[in-house]
C-alpha positions in Angstrom: 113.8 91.6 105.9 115.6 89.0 104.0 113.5 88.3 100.8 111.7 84.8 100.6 113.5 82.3 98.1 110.4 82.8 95.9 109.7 86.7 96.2 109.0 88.0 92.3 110.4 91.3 92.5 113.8 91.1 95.1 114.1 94.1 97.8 117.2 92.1 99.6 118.2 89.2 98.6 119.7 86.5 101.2 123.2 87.1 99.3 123.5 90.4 99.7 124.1 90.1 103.4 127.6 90.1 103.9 128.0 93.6 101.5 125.0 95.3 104.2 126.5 94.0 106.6 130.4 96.1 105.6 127.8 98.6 104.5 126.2 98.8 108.6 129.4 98.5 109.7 131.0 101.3 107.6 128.2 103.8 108.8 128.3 103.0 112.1 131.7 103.8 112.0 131.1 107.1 110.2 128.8 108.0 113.4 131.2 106.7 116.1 128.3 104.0 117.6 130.0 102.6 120.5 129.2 101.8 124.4 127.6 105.0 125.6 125.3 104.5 122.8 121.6 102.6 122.3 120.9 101.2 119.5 117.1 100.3 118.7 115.6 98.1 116.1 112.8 95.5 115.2 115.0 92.3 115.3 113.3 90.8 112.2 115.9 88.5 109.9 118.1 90.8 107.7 118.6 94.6 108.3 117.5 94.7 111.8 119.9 91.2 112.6 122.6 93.1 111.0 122.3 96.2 112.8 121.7 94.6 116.0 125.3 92.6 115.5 127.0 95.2 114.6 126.3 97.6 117.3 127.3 94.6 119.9 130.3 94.4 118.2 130.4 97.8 118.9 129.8 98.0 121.9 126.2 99.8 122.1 123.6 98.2 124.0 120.3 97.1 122.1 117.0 97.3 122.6 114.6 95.4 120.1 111.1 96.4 119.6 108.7 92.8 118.9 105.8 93.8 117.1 104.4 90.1 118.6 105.4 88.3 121.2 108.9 86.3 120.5 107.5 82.7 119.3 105.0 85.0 116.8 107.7 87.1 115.5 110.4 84.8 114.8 108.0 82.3 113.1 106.7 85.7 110.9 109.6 87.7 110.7 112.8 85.4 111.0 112.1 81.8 110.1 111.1 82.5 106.6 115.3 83.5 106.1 116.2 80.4 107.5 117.3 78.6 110.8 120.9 80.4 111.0 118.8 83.9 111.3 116.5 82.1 113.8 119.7 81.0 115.9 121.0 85.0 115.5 118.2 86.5 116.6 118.1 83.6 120.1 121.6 85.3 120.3 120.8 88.9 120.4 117.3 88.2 121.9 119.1 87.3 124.8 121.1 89.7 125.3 119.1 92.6 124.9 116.6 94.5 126.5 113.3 94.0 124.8 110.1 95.3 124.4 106.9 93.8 122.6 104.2 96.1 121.0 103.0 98.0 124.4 99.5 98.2 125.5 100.0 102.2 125.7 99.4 102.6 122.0 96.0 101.0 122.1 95.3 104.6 122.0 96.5 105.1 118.4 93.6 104.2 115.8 92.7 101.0 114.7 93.6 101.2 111.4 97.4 100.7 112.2 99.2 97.6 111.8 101.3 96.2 114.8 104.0 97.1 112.5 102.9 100.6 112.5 102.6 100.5 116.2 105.8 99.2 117.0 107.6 102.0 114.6 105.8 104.6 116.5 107.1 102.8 120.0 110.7 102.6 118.2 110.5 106.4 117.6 108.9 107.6 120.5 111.4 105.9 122.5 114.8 106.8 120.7 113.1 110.4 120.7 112.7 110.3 124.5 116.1 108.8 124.6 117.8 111.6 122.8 116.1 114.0 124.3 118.9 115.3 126.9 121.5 115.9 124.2 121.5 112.4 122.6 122.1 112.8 118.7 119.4 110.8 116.8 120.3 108.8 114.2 118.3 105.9 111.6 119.9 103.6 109.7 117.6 102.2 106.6 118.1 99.0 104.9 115.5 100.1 101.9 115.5 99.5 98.6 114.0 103.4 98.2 110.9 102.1 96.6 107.7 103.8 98.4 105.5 100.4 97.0 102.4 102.1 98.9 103.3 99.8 102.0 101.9 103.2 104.1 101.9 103.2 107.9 104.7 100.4 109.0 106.5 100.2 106.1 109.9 101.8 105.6 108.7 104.9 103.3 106.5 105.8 106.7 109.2 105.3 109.0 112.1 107.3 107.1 109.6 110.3 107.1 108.7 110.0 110.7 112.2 110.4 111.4 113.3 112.8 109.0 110.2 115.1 111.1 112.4 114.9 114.3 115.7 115.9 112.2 117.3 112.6 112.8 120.5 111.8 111.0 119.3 109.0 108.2 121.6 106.7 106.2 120.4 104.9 103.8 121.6 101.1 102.3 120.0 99.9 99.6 120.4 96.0 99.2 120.2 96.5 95.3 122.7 99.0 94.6 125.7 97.9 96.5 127.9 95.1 95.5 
Protein backbone atom coordinates (compact mmCIF):
# COMPACT_ATOMS: atom_id res chain seq x y z
CA UNK A 1 0.00 0.00 0.00
CA UNK A 2 0.84 3.59 -0.41
CA UNK A 3 2.59 4.66 2.94
CA UNK A 4 0.55 7.10 5.25
CA UNK A 5 2.00 10.90 5.03
CA UNK A 6 3.19 10.20 8.65
CA UNK A 7 4.63 6.50 8.45
CA UNK A 8 8.35 6.64 10.32
CA UNK A 9 10.09 4.27 8.42
CA UNK A 10 8.74 4.57 4.40
CA UNK A 11 7.98 1.03 2.48
CA UNK A 12 6.32 3.16 -0.64
CA UNK A 13 6.05 6.34 -0.62
CA UNK A 14 3.08 8.19 -2.52
CA UNK A 15 5.81 9.65 -5.06
CA UNK A 16 7.12 6.68 -6.06
CA UNK A 17 4.07 5.70 -7.99
CA UNK A 18 4.58 6.77 -11.33
CA UNK A 19 8.40 4.81 -11.38
CA UNK A 20 6.15 1.33 -10.04
CA UNK A 21 3.89 1.95 -12.12
CA UNK A 22 6.79 1.95 -15.68
CA UNK A 23 8.22 -0.73 -13.30
CA UNK A 24 4.49 -2.95 -13.50
CA UNK A 25 4.23 -2.04 -16.77
CA UNK A 26 7.82 -3.15 -17.91
CA UNK A 27 7.25 -6.71 -16.35
CA UNK A 28 4.17 -7.17 -17.57
CA UNK A 29 5.51 -6.74 -20.76
CA UNK A 30 8.39 -9.08 -20.08
CA UNK A 31 5.57 -11.84 -19.39
CA UNK A 32 3.30 -10.93 -22.42
CA UNK A 33 0.00 -10.15 -19.93
CA UNK A 34 -2.59 -9.50 -22.32
CA UNK A 35 -6.50 -10.59 -23.02
CA UNK A 36 -6.35 -14.40 -22.60
CA UNK A 37 -4.88 -13.68 -19.35
CA UNK A 38 -6.41 -13.09 -15.46
CA UNK A 39 -4.90 -10.99 -13.49
CA UNK A 40 -5.72 -11.22 -9.59
CA UNK A 41 -4.98 -8.86 -6.84
CA UNK A 42 -6.19 -7.26 -3.46
CA UNK A 43 -7.23 -3.76 -4.84
CA UNK A 44 -5.79 -1.94 -1.87
CA UNK A 45 -4.26 1.80 -2.85
CA UNK A 46 -0.77 1.45 -4.44
CA UNK A 47 0.66 -1.90 -5.79
CA UNK A 48 -2.47 -3.64 -6.23
CA UNK A 49 -4.19 -0.20 -8.02
CA UNK A 50 -1.20 -0.27 -10.19
CA UNK A 51 -1.33 -3.68 -11.22
CA UNK A 52 -4.90 -3.73 -11.65
CA UNK A 53 -4.53 -0.64 -14.26
CA UNK A 54 -2.02 -1.95 -15.97
CA UNK A 55 -3.39 -5.26 -16.79
CA UNK A 56 -6.66 -3.37 -18.24
CA UNK A 57 -4.61 -1.48 -20.17
CA UNK A 58 -3.49 -4.65 -21.16
CA UNK A 59 -6.07 -6.20 -21.85
CA UNK A 60 -6.26 -9.05 -19.00
CA UNK A 61 -9.41 -9.25 -17.15
CA UNK A 62 -9.21 -8.67 -13.22
CA UNK A 63 -10.41 -10.21 -10.44
CA UNK A 64 -9.86 -8.50 -7.00
CA UNK A 65 -9.89 -10.26 -3.83
CA UNK A 66 -11.65 -7.73 -0.73
CA UNK A 67 -10.48 -8.92 2.44
CA UNK A 68 -13.85 -6.80 3.77
CA UNK A 69 -16.69 -5.93 2.21
CA UNK A 70 -16.12 -2.71 -0.34
CA UNK A 71 -17.14 0.33 2.10
CA UNK A 72 -14.66 -1.51 4.89
CA UNK A 73 -11.83 -1.88 2.57
CA UNK A 74 -11.64 1.27 0.81
CA UNK A 75 -12.07 3.24 4.13
CA UNK A 76 -8.93 0.73 5.59
CA UNK A 77 -7.01 0.10 2.61
CA UNK A 78 -7.53 3.02 0.07
CA UNK A 79 -8.69 6.19 1.63
CA UNK A 80 -5.72 6.60 3.83
CA UNK A 81 -3.64 7.39 0.10
CA UNK A 82 -6.07 9.80 -0.74
CA UNK A 83 -9.38 10.44 -2.65
CA UNK A 84 -7.80 10.07 -6.32
CA UNK A 85 -6.89 6.25 -5.16
CA UNK A 86 -10.48 6.02 -3.77
CA UNK A 87 -11.86 7.24 -7.27
CA UNK A 88 -9.26 4.48 -9.06
CA UNK A 89 -10.22 1.73 -7.23
CA UNK A 90 -14.60 2.82 -8.00
CA UNK A 91 -13.02 2.51 -11.50
CA UNK A 92 -11.57 -0.89 -11.48
CA UNK A 93 -14.14 -2.02 -8.80
CA UNK A 94 -16.43 -1.75 -11.36
CA UNK A 95 -15.25 -3.34 -13.82
CA UNK A 96 -14.00 -6.39 -12.38
CA UNK A 97 -15.13 -9.41 -11.17
CA UNK A 98 -14.83 -9.50 -7.42
CA UNK A 99 -14.69 -11.53 -4.58
CA UNK A 100 -14.74 -10.62 -0.71
CA UNK A 101 -13.08 -12.94 1.88
CA UNK A 102 -15.26 -16.32 1.36
CA UNK A 103 -17.04 -18.06 4.04
CA UNK A 104 -15.19 -21.45 2.76
CA UNK A 105 -12.08 -20.50 4.70
CA UNK A 106 -13.81 -20.36 8.03
CA UNK A 107 -12.19 -23.63 7.98
CA UNK A 108 -8.64 -22.26 8.27
CA UNK A 109 -7.63 -21.55 12.08
CA UNK A 110 -8.50 -18.65 13.86
CA UNK A 111 -5.43 -17.25 14.27
CA UNK A 112 -5.30 -15.76 10.66
CA UNK A 113 -5.99 -12.36 9.79
CA UNK A 114 -8.59 -11.64 7.01
CA UNK A 115 -5.49 -10.61 5.22
CA UNK A 116 -4.12 -13.94 5.59
CA UNK A 117 -7.36 -15.38 4.45
CA UNK A 118 -7.75 -13.49 1.46
CA UNK A 119 -4.01 -14.38 0.32
CA UNK A 120 -4.77 -17.98 0.64
CA UNK A 121 -8.20 -17.31 -1.48
CA UNK A 122 -5.85 -15.21 -4.02
CA UNK A 123 -3.63 -18.34 -4.28
CA UNK A 124 -5.86 -20.97 -4.19
CA UNK A 125 -7.65 -19.46 -6.99
CA UNK A 126 -4.80 -18.37 -9.44
CA UNK A 127 -3.52 -22.08 -8.61
CA UNK A 128 -6.84 -23.54 -9.73
CA UNK A 129 -6.79 -21.20 -12.56
CA UNK A 130 -3.48 -22.30 -13.88
CA UNK A 131 -4.09 -25.47 -13.41
CA UNK A 132 -4.83 -26.64 -17.16
CA UNK A 133 -1.63 -25.30 -18.53
CA UNK A 134 -1.88 -21.63 -17.30
CA UNK A 135 1.66 -20.32 -16.38
CA UNK A 136 1.57 -18.78 -12.87
CA UNK A 137 2.99 -15.75 -12.22
CA UNK A 138 3.30 -12.93 -8.89
CA UNK A 139 4.19 -9.72 -9.12
CA UNK A 140 5.45 -8.05 -5.64
CA UNK A 141 5.47 -4.52 -4.84
CA UNK A 142 7.91 -5.16 -1.51
CA UNK A 143 10.31 -3.39 -0.09
CA UNK A 144 12.12 -7.08 0.75
CA UNK A 145 11.96 -6.47 4.40
CA UNK A 146 10.43 -9.66 6.26
CA UNK A 147 9.38 -6.99 9.41
CA UNK A 148 7.85 -10.20 11.15
CA UNK A 149 4.36 -9.12 9.49
CA UNK A 150 3.90 -13.34 9.32
CA UNK A 151 0.74 -14.79 7.83
CA UNK A 152 -0.84 -11.84 5.45
CA UNK A 153 1.96 -9.98 4.95
CA UNK A 154 4.11 -9.94 1.76
CA UNK A 155 7.13 -12.15 3.20
CA UNK A 156 4.19 -14.96 3.74
CA UNK A 157 2.73 -14.47 0.46
CA UNK A 158 6.10 -14.50 -1.79
CA UNK A 159 6.83 -17.95 -0.04
CA UNK A 160 3.45 -19.32 -0.65
CA UNK A 161 4.02 -18.77 -4.15
CA UNK A 162 7.37 -19.56 -4.59
CA UNK A 163 5.99 -23.40 -3.10
CA UNK A 164 3.76 -23.70 -6.23
CA UNK A 165 6.92 -22.62 -8.59
CA UNK A 166 5.27 -19.48 -9.68
CA UNK A 167 7.18 -17.03 -11.71
CA UNK A 168 7.92 -13.91 -9.02
CA UNK A 169 9.00 -10.39 -9.87
CA UNK A 170 9.82 -8.37 -7.52
CA UNK A 171 9.59 -4.07 -7.32
CA UNK A 172 10.86 -2.63 -4.63
CA UNK A 173 9.47 1.04 -4.15
CA UNK A 174 12.95 2.03 -2.49
CA UNK A 175 15.34 0.98 -4.96
CA UNK A 176 14.08 2.23 -8.12
CA UNK A 177 14.12 5.79 -9.25
Amino acid sequence: MIDAPDRPAPRFPAFKADAVRAEIARQLALWEIGESDLAICGGASGGDILFAEECARRGARLRLFLAQGADDFVRESVQPAGEEWVRRFHGLHAGAEVQTLSEALDAEPDDLSIYARVNLQMIENAQGEAANGGKLYALLVWDEEARGDGPGGTADFESRVRQLGAGIAIINPLSIR
